[in-house]
ZAMARGU-4260 file (C-alpha; in steps of 0.2 Angstrom, whole numbers, plus 5000, padded with zeros to 4 digits):
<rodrens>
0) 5000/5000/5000 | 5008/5017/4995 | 5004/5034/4994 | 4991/5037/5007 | 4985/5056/5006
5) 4969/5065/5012 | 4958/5076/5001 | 4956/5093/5007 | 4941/5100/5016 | 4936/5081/5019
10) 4939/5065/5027 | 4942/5054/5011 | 4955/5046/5007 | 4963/5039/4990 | 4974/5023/4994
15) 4982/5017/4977 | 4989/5001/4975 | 5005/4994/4965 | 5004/4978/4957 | 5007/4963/4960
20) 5000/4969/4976 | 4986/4979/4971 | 4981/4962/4961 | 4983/4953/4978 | 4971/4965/4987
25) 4959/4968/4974 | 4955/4948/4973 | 4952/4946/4992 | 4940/4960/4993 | 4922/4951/4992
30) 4905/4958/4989 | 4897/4968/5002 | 4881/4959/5001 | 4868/4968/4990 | 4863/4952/4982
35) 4865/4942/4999 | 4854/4955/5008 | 4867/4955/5020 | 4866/4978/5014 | 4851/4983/5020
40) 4836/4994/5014 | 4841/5008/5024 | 4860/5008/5015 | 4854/5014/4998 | 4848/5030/4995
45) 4848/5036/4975 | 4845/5053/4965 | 4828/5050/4961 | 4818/5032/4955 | 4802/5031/4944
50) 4789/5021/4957 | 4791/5014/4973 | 4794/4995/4964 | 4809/5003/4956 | 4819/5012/4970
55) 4837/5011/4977 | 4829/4993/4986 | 4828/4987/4969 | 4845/4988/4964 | 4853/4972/4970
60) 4863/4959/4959 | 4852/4944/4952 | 4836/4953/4961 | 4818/4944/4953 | 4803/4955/4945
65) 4787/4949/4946 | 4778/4943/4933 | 4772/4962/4930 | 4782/4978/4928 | 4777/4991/4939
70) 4770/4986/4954 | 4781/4986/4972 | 4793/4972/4966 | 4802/4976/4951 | 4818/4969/4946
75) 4830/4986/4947 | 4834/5004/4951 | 4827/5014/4940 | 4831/5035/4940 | 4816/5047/4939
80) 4825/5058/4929 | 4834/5054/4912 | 4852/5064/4914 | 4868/5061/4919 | 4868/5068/4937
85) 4858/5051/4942 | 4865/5041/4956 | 4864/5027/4966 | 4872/5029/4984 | 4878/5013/4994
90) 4882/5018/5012 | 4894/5005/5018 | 4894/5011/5036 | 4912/5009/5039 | 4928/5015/5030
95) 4929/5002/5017 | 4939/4999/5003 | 4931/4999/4988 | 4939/4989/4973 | 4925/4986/4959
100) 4907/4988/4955 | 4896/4971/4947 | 4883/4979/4933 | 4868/4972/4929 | 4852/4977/4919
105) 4836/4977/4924 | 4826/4961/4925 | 4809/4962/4914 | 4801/4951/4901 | 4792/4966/4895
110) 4805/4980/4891 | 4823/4983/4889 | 4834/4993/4901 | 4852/4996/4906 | 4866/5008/4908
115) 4881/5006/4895 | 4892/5018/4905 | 4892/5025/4923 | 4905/5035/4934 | 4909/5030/4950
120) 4908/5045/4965 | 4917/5042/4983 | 4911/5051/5002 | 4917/5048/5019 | 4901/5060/5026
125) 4887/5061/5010 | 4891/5079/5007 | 4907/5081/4999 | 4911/5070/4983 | 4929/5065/4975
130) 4921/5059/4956 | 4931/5046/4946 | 4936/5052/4929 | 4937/5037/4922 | 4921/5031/4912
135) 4918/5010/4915 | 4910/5000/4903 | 4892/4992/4909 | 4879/4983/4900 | 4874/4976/4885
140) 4858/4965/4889 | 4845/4965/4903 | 4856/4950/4912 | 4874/4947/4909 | 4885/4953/4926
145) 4898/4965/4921 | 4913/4968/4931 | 4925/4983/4933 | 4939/4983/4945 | 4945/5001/4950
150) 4961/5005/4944 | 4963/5014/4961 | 4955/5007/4973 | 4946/5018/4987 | 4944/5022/5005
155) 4928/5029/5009 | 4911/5026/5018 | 4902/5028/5003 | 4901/5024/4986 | 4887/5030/4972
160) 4885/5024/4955 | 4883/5039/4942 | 4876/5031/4922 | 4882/5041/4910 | 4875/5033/4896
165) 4861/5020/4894 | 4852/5010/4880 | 4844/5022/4869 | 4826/5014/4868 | 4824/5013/4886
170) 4830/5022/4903 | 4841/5022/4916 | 4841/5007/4926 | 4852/4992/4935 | 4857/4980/4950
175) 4873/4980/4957 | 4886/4972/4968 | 4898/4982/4975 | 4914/4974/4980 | 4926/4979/4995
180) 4935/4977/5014 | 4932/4986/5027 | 4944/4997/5036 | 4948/4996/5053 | 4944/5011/5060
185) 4940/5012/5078 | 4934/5029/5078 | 4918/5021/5068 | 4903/5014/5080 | 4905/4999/5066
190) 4921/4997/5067 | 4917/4982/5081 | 4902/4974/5071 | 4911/4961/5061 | 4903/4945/5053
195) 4899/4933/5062 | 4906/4916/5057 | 4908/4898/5064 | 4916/4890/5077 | 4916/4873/5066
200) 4934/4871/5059 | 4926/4865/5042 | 4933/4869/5023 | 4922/4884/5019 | 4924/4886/5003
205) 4918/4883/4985 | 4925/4867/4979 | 4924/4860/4959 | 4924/4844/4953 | 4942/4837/4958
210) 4942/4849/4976 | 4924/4839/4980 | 4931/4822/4978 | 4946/4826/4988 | 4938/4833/5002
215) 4927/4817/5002 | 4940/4804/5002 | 4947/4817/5017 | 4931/4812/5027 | 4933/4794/5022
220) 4950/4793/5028 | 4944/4801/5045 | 4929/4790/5047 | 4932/4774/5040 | 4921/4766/5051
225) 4906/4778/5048 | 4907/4782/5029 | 4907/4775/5012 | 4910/4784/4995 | 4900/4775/4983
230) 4893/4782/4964 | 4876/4781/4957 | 4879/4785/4938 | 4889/4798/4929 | 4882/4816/4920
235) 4883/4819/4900 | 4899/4824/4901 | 4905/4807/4913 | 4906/4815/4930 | 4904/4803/4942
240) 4889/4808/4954 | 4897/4806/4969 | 4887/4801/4987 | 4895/4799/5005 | 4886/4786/5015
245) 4886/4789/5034 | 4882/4774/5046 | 4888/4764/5059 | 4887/4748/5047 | 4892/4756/5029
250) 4887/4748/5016 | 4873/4737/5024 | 4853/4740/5025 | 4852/4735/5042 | 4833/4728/5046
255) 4822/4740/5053 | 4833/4756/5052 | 4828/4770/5041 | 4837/4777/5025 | 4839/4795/5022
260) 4845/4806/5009 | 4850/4823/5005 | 4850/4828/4989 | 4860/4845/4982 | 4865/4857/4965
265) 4851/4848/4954 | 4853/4865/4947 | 4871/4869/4947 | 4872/4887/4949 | 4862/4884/4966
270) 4878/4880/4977 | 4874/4882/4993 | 4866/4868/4996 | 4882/4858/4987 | 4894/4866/4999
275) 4880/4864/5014 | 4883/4845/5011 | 4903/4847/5012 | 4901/4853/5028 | 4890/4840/5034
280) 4898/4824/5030 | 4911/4835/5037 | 4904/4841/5056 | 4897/4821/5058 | 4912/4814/5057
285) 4922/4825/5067 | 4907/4826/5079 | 4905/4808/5081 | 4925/4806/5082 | 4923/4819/5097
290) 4910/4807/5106 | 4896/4819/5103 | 4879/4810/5106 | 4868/4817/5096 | 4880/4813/5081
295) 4881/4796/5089 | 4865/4792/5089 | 4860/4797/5071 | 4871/4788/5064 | 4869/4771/5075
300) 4850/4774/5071 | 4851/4781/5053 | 4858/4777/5036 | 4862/4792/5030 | 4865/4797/5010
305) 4872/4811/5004 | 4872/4818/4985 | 4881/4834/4984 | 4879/4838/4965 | 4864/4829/4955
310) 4871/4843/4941 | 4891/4844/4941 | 4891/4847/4922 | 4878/4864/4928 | 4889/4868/4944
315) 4907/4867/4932 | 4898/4880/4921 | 4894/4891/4936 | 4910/4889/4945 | 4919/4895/4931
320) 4912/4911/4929 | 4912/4913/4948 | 4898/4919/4962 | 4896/4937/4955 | 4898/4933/4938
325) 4887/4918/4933 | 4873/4926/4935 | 4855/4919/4936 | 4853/4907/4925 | 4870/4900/4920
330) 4874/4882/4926 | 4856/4880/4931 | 4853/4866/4918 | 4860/4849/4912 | 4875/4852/4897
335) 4861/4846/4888 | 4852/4858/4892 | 4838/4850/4903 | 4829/4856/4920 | 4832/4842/4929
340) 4817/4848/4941 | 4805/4847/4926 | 4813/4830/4921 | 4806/4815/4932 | 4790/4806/4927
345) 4774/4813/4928 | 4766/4804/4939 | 4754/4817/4945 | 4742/4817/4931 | 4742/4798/4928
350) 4735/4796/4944 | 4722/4811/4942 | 4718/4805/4925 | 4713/4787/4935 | 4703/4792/4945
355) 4693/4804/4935 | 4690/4787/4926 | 4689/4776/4938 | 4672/4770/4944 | 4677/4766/4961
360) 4691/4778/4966 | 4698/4766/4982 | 4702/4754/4969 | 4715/4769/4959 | 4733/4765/4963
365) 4740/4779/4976 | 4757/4774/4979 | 4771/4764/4967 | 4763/4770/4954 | 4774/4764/4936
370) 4785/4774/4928 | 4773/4776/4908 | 4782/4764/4893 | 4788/4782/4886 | 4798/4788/4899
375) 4809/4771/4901 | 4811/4771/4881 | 4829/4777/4873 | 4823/4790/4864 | 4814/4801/4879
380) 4823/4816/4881 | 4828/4812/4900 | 4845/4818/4906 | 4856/4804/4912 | 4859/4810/4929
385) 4838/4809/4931 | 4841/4790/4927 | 4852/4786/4939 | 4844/4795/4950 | 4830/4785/4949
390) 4837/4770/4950 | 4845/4774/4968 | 4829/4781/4974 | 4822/4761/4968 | 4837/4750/4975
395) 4836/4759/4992 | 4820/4759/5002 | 4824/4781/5008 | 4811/4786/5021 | 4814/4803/5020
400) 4823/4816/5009 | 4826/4834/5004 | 4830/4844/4988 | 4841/4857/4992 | 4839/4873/4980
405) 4844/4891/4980 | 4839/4907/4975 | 4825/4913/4986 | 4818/4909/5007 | 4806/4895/5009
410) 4803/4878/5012 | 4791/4870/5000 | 4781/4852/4999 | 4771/4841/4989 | 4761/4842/4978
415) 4773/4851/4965 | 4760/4851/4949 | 4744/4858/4951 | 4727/4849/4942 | 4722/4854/4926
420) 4740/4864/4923 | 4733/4879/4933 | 4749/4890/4936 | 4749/4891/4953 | 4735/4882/4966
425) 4736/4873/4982 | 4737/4856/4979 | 4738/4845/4994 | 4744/4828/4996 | 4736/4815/5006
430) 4750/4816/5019 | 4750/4835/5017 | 4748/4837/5038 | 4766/4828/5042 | 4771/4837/5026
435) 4769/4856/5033 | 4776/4847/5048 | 4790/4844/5040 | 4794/4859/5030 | 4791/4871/5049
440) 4803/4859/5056 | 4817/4868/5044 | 4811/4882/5041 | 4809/4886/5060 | 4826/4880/5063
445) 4832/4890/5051 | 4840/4905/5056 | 4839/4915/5042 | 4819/4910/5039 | 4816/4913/5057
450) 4820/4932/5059 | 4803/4941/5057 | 4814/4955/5052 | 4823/4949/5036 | 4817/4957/5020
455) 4808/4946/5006 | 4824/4939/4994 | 4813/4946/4976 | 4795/4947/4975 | 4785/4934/4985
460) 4784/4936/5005 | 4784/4920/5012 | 4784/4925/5030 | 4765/4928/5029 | 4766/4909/5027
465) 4777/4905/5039 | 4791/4903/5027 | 4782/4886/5022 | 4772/4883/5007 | 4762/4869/4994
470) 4776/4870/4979 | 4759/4870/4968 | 4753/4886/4977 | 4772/4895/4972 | 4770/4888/4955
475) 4766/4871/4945 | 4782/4862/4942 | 4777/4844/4932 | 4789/4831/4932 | 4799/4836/4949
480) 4809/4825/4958 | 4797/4829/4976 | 4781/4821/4966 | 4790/4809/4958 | 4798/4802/4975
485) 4781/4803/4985 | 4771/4792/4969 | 4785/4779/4963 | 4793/4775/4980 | 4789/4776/5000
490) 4800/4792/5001 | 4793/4809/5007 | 4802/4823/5000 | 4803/4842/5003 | 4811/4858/4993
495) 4823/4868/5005 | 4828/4886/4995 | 4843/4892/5005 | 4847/4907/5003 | 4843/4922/4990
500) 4859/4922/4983 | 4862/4906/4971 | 4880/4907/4972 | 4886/4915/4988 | 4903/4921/4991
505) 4914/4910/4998 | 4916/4922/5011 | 4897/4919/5016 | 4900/4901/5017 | 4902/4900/5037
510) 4887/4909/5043 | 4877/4901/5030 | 4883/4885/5039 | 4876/4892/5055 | 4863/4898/5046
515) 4856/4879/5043 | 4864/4868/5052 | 4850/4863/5066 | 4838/4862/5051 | 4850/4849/5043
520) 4853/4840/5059 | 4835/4842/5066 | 4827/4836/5049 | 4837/4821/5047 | 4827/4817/5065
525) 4813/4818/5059 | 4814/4800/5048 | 4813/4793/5066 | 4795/4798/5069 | 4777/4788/5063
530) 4778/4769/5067 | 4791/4755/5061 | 4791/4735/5059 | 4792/4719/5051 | 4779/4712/5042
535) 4782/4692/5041 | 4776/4674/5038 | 4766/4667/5052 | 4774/4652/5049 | 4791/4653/5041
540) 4796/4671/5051 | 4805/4678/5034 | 4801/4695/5030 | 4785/4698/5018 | 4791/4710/5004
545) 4779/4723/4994 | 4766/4722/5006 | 4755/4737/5008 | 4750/4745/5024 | 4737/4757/5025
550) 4729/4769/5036 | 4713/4770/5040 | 4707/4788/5034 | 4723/4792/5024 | 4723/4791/5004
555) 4740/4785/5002 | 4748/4767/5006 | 4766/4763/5007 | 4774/4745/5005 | 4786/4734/5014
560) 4806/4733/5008 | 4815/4719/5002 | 4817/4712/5020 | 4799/4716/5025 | 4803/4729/5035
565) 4794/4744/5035 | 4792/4763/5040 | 4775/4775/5038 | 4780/4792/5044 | 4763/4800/5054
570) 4759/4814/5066 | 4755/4811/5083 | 4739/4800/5085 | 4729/4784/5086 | 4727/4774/5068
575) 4720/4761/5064 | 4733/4748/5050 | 4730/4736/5040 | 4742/4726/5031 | 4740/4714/5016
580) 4751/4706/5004 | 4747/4694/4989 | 4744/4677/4996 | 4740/4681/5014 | 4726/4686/5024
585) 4725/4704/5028 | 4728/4709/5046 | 4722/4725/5055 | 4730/4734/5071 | 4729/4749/5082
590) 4744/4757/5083 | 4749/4775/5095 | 4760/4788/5087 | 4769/4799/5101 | 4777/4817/5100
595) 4796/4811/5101 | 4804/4807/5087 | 4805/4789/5091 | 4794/4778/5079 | 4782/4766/5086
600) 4785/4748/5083 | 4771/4742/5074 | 4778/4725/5069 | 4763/4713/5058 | 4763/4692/5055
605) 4753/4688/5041 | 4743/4670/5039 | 4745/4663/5021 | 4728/4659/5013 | 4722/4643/5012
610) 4725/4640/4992 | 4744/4649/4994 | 4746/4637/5011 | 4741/4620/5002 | 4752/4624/4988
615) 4767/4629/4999 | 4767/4614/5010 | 4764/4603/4992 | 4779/4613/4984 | 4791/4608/5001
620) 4786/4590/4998 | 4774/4589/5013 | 4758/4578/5013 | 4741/4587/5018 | 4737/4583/5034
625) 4721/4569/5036 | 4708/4585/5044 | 4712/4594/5029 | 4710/4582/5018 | 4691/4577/5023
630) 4690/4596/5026 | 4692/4599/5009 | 4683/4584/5004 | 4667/4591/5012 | 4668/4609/5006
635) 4669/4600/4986 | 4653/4591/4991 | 4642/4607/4999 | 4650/4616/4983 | 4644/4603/4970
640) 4624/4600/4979 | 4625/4621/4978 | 4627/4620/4957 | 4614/4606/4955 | 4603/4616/4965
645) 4605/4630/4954 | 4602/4620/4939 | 4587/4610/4944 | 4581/4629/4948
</rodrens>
């Protein structure tokens, strides 16, 4: 740092850098968090705007418009007046140094707006202003980030953005980030408020392909005895998706213990949820190492699956541009260009379809319900990584999941896809009770989610609905991976969007662990709640596979695992279950559900029918016995004089 002087008749102050220093400093310097939200409201002031929906508010990197222009939500700053003394004003609160600005234009489908050019202006007090001479480049199109470093980077407690030129068909508008380190200073009340990070000594930061493998073997060479690295499939590109494994017996479906999952970066620009994963395979094995029993006992009780990128073709795209500069949309698809979230079967509408046809409704399949013959042929456009998917969620029996997403505040639940491809309606599943249940149990724990304080992320305000909502209701999404899981397999499955920002800075990374850390642990707990068992043969004692247990009053049934083992996940209550299977006589029981999360045992046997018993004990070599032999002697006879009566008749 050289050449430190002071700008009469005010407290600013130029500090200009020499390189390779200056390229050393410049680089560290992060965001100061207008994307994040971690700059408030009350920081941004500007010259003038053209309606409330388009004030200095608005003016935040990646910031979502509604689907209409004009109203209280509209995606940019946008000045009153079309000249060149237009500004807006970041205060920073603190000395900071400010070392480039992020450009963006304003988000609309219905017109076209951004500045080409701009100025940038420096205060320590908002009244006397040291302008830049120097004219940066901006925008071209409504949503490609640009970024201009400062030649000389700036002390100051404020910073304002001044357009020089913009578009010529439309006016003066933009988001931005603003990127810079604060100063210490301690003459500043600020100067004490620093971020708050994390006491966990985990690898915060963003990791690619090659540094996400790495950092898995790490936790495998740490916790042999806990965790397994094992792949389900590879992208379009032949990535391997990658899943850690965390259990006391790795490797192994042990009887009667639940599988879960955790599911992240299906779009690959949304990387928190990726890096969220890191840090948890992380935290359990050094937790469980360090005897804590919580960890303990999740893991002894759990089989626990992590897959932290369903899209690393989408995340390699993102990565490469970096958290300020990938914008929106890039990475966010398959390399073949698919959505993977619109990508699974759609289930939803087969089902409806049934039962509008159906003349008896009870006898409509709800649960297990076939993939149709066009999905499963070669020539459907389905994305590689969906397959493989799919066939982990059918080899393993998974109780409970989440999908991991980015980009806005809420926790979202089935049904994804509304009836009659309405764009938005609330469209409850039959288990829609335990799963509000299950989306408050995050989104309460949630630290971020549970501040009544915090400002919406873009245009919806979730808060009115607790920070919960029916993904239908937010808009209709056919073909997710939520639906899919609840219809084709036992699994119950949420939607957790983390954060506003998809891609936050690295430097964001611990207190956005902190941020979600008791939702991850707490969640997992939650596949531990409802009843449990083992449905077997009265007489042989194996396991009874596929058999279906219902619930009296409840419109979805699941079915038993390989092993006949078993897991319903229920609020707290009385029910009444019945449980039958091909071949056996049904059997009903009352079983209690209490409010710790510790599953009741609800174990069945089931009585082969008559028919199925005859043709077992013929099968093993046995002889009838001589009672059931005249027994079934005397029921031909009564069957026989039945049909001649009929005849005679």
């Amino acid at each position: 740092v050289h050449d430190q002087s002071r700008v009469e008749g005010s407290k600013f102050r130029t500090i200009f850098f020499k390189c390779p220093l200056c390229h050393a400093v410049i680089t560290y310097c992060p965001p100061l968090g207008l994307e994040s939200l971690k700059v408030s409201d009350d920081q941004l002031e500007s010259s003038s705007y053209l309606s409330v929906g388009l004030g200095p508010h608005r003016g935040r990197l990646n910031i979502q418009s509604g689907l209409e222009d004009d109203d209280e939500y509209d995606g940019a700053w946008c000045a009153g007046v079309e000249d060149q003394e237009q500004w807006l004003q970041l205060n920073a609160l603190r000395p900071t140094l400010f070392t480039g600005v992020i450009l963006q234009g304003r988000n609309s489908i219905w017109s076209l707006n951004w500045v080409r050019t701009y100025k940038v202006q420096f205060s320590n007090d908002s009244s006397v202003w040291q302008i830049s001479m120097q004219v940066f480049v901006g925008n071209e199109d409504l949503e490609t980030p640009v970024l201009a470093l400062f030649p000389e980077p700036s002390v100051a407690q404020y910073i304002r953005i001044n357009p020089q030129t913009w578009f010529s068909n439309g006016t003066i508008c933009l988001r931005a980030e603003v990127l810079g380190c604060p100063v210490p200073d301690p003459d500043n009340p600020h100067f004490s408020e620093t971020e708050s990070g994390s006491s966990d000594d985990l690898d915060f930061r963003h990791h690619n392909y090659n540094e996400m493998r790495k950092l898995m073997k790490s936790v495998n060479d740490e916790c042999p005895n806990i965790t397994r690295i094992y792949t389900i499939g590879r992208s379009y590109t032949g990535l391997k998706l990658y899943v850690m494994e965390i259990s006391d017996n790795p490797g192994k479906h042990e009887l009667g213990e639940p599988e879960f999952r955790y599911v992240a970066g299906m779009h690959g620009n949304e990387v928190l949820g990726r890096e969220l994963l890191l840090n948890l395979m992380q935290y359990i094995c050094r937790e469980y190492n360090r005897g804590n029993q919580r960890v303990i006992q999740l893991v002894k009780d759990t089989r626990i699956h992590l897959l932290p990128s369903m899209n690393p073709d989408g995340y390699e795209a993102a990565y490469e541009k970096g958290s300020e500069l990938s914008g929106w949309a890039l990475g966010r698809y398959s390399f073949e260009g698919i959505d993977m979230n619109h990508n699974f079967p759609d289930l939803n509408n087969i089902m409806w379809d049934a039962q509008e046809m159906a003349m008896d409704k009870r006898r409509v399949s709800n649960h297990y319900i076939p993939m149709p013959e066009y999905y499963t042929s070669t020539e459907a456009l389905v994305a590689p990584e969906t397959r493989a998917v799919i066939s982990w969620m059918q080899d393993i029996p998974f109780v409970l999941s989440a999908n991991l997403h980015g980009g806005e505040l809420v926790v979202t639940y089935p049904f994804d896809c509304t009836r009659d491809w309405i764009p938005r309606q609330d469209t409850p599943t039959a288990d829609n009770d335990f799963f509000r249940w299950l989306a408050t149990v995050y989104a309460s724990a949630n630290l971020v989610m549970a501040n009544p304080e915090r400002r919406i992320c873009h245009s919806e305000d979730f808060q009115q609905h607790n920070n919960i909502i029916n993904g239908a209701d937010w808009h209709t999404v056919p073909g997710s991976m939520n639906d899919f899981s609840y219809l084709h397999t036992n699994c119950f499955e949420i939607t957790v969007e983390l954060s506003c920002d998809k891609f936050p800075h690295a430097s964001e990374l611990p207190i956005e662990w902190e941020n979600n850390k008791e939702s991850l642990l707490l969640y997992m707990e939650q596949v531990h709640r409802g009843i449990k068992g083992v449905i077997r043969d009265k007489d042989t004692r194996a396991g009874i596979a596929n058999a279906v247990i219902k619930v009296d009053g409840l419109g979805h049934d699941i079915r038993s695992a390989v092993d006949g083992d078993f897991w319903h996940l229920l609020n707290p209550g009385e029910y009444k279950i019945t449980v039958w299977a091909e071949g056996y006589f049904p059997r009903i029981r009352h079983c209690s559900v209490g409010s710790e999360p510790r599953a009741t045992i609800c174990d069945f046997t089931l009585t082969k029918t008559s028919q199925d018993r005859l043709k077992q004990i013929l099968a093993s070599g046995g002889k009838i016995p001589r009672d059931n032999q005249v027994r079934i002697r005397a029921m031909r006879m009564r069957k026989l004089r039945a049909i001649r009566r009929i005849r005679i008749r």
